[in-house]
N, C-alpha and C positions, 0 to 999 in steps of 0.2 A: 493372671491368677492361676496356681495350680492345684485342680482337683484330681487329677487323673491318683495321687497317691489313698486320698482320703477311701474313693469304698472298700478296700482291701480289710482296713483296719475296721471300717463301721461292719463289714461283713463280719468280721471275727466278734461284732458284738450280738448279732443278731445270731449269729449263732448261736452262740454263748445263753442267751435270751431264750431262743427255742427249745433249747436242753433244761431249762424248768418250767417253760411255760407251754406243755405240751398240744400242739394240733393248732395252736393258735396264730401261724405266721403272720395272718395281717393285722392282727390286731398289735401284732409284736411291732412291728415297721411303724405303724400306724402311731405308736405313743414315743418312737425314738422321733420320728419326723415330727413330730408335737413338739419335744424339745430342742429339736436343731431349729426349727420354725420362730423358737424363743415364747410359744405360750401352756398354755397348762391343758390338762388332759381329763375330762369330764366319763367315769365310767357309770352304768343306768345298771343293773342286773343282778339277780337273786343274790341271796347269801351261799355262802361255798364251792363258787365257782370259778376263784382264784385271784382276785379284783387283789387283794393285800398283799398277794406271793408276786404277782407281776413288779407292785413300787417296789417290794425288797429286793427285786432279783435287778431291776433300772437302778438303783441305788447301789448295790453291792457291784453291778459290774461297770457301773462309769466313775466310782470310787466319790458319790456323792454322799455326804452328811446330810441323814432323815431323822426326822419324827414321824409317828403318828398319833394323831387328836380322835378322837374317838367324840362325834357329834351326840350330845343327848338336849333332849328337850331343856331340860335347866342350866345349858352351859349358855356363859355369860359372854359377851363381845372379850370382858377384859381376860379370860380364860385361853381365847386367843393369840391376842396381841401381847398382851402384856400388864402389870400393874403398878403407880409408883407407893412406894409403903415408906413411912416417915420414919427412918433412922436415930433413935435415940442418942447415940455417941454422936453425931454429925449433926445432931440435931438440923437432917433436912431429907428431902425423898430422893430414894434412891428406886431408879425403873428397877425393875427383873422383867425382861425381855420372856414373852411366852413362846409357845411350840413353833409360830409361823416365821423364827427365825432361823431359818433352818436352808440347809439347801434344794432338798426335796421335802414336802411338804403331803402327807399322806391324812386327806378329810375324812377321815368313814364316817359314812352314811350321813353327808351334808345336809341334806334334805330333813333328818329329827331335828333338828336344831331352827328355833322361830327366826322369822325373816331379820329382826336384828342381829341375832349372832352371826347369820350367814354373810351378811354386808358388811361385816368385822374385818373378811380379806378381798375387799372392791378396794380400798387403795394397794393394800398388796400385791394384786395380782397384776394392778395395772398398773402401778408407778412403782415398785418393787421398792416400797420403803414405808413404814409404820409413822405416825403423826399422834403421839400422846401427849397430853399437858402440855402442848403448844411447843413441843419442840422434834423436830422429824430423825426419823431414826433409817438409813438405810437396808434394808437386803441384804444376805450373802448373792454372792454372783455365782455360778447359775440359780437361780429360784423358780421350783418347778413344781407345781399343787396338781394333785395327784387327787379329784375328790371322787368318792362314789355315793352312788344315793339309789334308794331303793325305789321299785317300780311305784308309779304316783300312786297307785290305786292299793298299795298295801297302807296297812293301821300306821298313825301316827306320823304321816311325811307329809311336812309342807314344801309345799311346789318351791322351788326356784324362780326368783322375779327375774323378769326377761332380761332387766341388766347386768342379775352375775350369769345368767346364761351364755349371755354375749361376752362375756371374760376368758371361754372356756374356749381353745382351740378348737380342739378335736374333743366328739362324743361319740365311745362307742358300747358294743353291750359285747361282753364273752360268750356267754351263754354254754348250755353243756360241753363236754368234748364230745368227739364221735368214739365209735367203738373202740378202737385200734387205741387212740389216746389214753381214754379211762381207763382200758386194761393196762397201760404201764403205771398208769397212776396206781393202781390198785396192788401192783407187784412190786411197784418200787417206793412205797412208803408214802410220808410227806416230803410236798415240794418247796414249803418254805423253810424248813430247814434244810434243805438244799441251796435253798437264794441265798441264805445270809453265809453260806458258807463260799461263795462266788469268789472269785480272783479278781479286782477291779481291772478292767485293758485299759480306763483310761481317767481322765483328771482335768480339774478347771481349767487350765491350760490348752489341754487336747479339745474339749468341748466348746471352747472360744472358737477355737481355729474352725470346726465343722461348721459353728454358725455363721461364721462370716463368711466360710467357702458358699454354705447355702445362699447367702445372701449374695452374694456375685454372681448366682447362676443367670442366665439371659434369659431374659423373658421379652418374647417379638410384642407387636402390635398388634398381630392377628390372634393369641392367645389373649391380650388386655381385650381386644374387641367379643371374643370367646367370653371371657369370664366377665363383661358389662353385663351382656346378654343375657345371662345366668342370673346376675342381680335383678335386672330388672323383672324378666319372668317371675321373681319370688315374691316380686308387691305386686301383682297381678294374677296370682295364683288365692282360689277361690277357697283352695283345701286348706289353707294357712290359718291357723288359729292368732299366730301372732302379730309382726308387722312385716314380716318380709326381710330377705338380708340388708343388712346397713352397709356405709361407705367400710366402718371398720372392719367387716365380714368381708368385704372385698378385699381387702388390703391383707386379711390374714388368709384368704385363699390362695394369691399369689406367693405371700412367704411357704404356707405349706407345699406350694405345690415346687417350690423351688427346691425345698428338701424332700421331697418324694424324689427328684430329678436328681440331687447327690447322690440317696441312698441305691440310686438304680445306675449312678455313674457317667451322667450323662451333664454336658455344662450349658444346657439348655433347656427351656420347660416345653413338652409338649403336651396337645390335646388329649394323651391319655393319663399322664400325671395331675391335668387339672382333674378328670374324671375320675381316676383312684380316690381323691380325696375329698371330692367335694359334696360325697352323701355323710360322712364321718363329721365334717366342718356346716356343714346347713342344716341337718336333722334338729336335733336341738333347738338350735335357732329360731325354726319353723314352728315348732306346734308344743315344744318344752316338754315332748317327751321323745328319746331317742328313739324307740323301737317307728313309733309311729311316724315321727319326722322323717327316718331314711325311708319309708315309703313312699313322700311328699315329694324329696330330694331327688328319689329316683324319677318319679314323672317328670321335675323339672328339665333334668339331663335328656329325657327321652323326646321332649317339647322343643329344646334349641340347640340348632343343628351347627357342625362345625363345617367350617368354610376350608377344607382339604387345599386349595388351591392356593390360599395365603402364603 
């Protein structure tokens, strides 16, 4: 397998990415390695802090077809997915395929919307295909949900049940820029009309090939034996609100950590590729709130130790 060609071109995307998505590199890496990893990207954080210019800027320069679903309290499951409506010339029902067919999939503020509509995209997210009136409807390929949700503790958000949390790659928060950043913000206008005016670098085709390069990376024994350990520590950890990471959270640690390992160019994962990603991939998971979880996430990393001599 060769990867040696592949980070030249993802660098030109992160670049690309960084030029509207100001001060923010790892959150930038952070949500491309989400989708070479092949799962969806969970962000937690105020309003106007760039949660919607980051999908338009990931959409406009990987040359994906998006929506965005805008969550309110009264939206319905079939608002979603889709509705079928009875065709008077045909006399018979005819689907109309809703937003979540898309190839990026952009949820704002999933958390307004009650826990039925939200479980609207658990078969989507995780079997990347819709199941209406008894008959199953595929995905576009790449399918990549993009959802954000406001902090728990503000008016009108219902929580996330822990199993679309566990659907959700990678969780992370923006949060303000620093100085330096906002002042370009501030001299150079807005940044989402910047994103959508982006040059796409790359295409369904180009996107296949990253993920499967990811998925070739080597992964030893002694990182599997690394990243057990880390599981386990999280169902014996006292600060957990929830249940601990699962087998599936395993399994998508190693996928992320594989593409953290492309995007740094390297055909092998090591112990500090698991650690880049595994407060962003556990928070969440841990306590279903981000900010709170990477604190959790972080004692776990700081509890179990890596075996250098492996």
């Amino acid at each position: 397998m060769k990867t040696a060609a592949a980070p030249d071109a993802l660098q030109a995307v992160l670049a690309q990415l960084d030029s509207v998505i100001l001060g923010k590199p790892q959150q930038v890496r952070l949500s491309l390695a989400c989708l070479l990893a092949g799962g969806h990207l969970l962000i937690e954080d105020s309003p106007g802090v760039g949660k919607t210019t980051l999908a338009h800027a990931l959409a406009a320069t990987l040359g994906l077809d998006w929506k965005r679903l805008q969550f309110t309290s009264d939206l319905l499951p079939a608002d979603v997915t889709g509705v079928s409506i009875f065709d008077t010339r045909s006399h018979d029902f005819r689907f109309h395929a809703g937003p979540v067919f898309t190839q990026l999939l952009l949820a704002d503020e999933i958390n307004r919307a009650p826990p039925k509509t939200q479980s609207a995209l658990l078969e989507a997210m995780e079997e990347r295909q819709v199941t209406s009136d008894g008959q199953t409807r595929p995905l576009p390929a790449p399918f990549f949900v993009i959802a954000t949700q406001n902090p728990a503790d503000r008016m009108g958000a219902y929580g996330l049940p822990e199993s679309q949390l566990d659907r959700f790659l990678v969780g992370i928060e923006l949060g303000y820029p620093d100085a330096a950043a906002e002042r370009a913000l501030l001299a150079g206008g807005s940044r989402r009309n910047q994103a959508l005016n982006l040059q796409p670098l790359a295409g369904d085709a180009q996107i296949q090939r990253w993920q499967d390069a990811a998925a070739g990376i080597f992964v030893s024994d002694a990182i599997l034996d690394y990243i057990q350990a880390l599981l386990e520590a999280s169902r014996n950890e006292a600060a957990i609100t929830l249940s601990g990471l699962s087998p599936r959270a395993g399994v998508n640690l190693v996928a992320l950590s594989r593409a953290w390992a492309l995007l740094n160019g390297r055909e092998m994962v090591l112990p500090e590729d698991v650690q880049s990603v595994f407060v962003p991939l556990a928070g969440h998971r841990l306590t279903g709130s981000v900010s709170e979880g990477k604190r959790v996430a972080r004692n776990l990393l700081d509890l179990v130790a890596v075996d250098r001599d492996s």
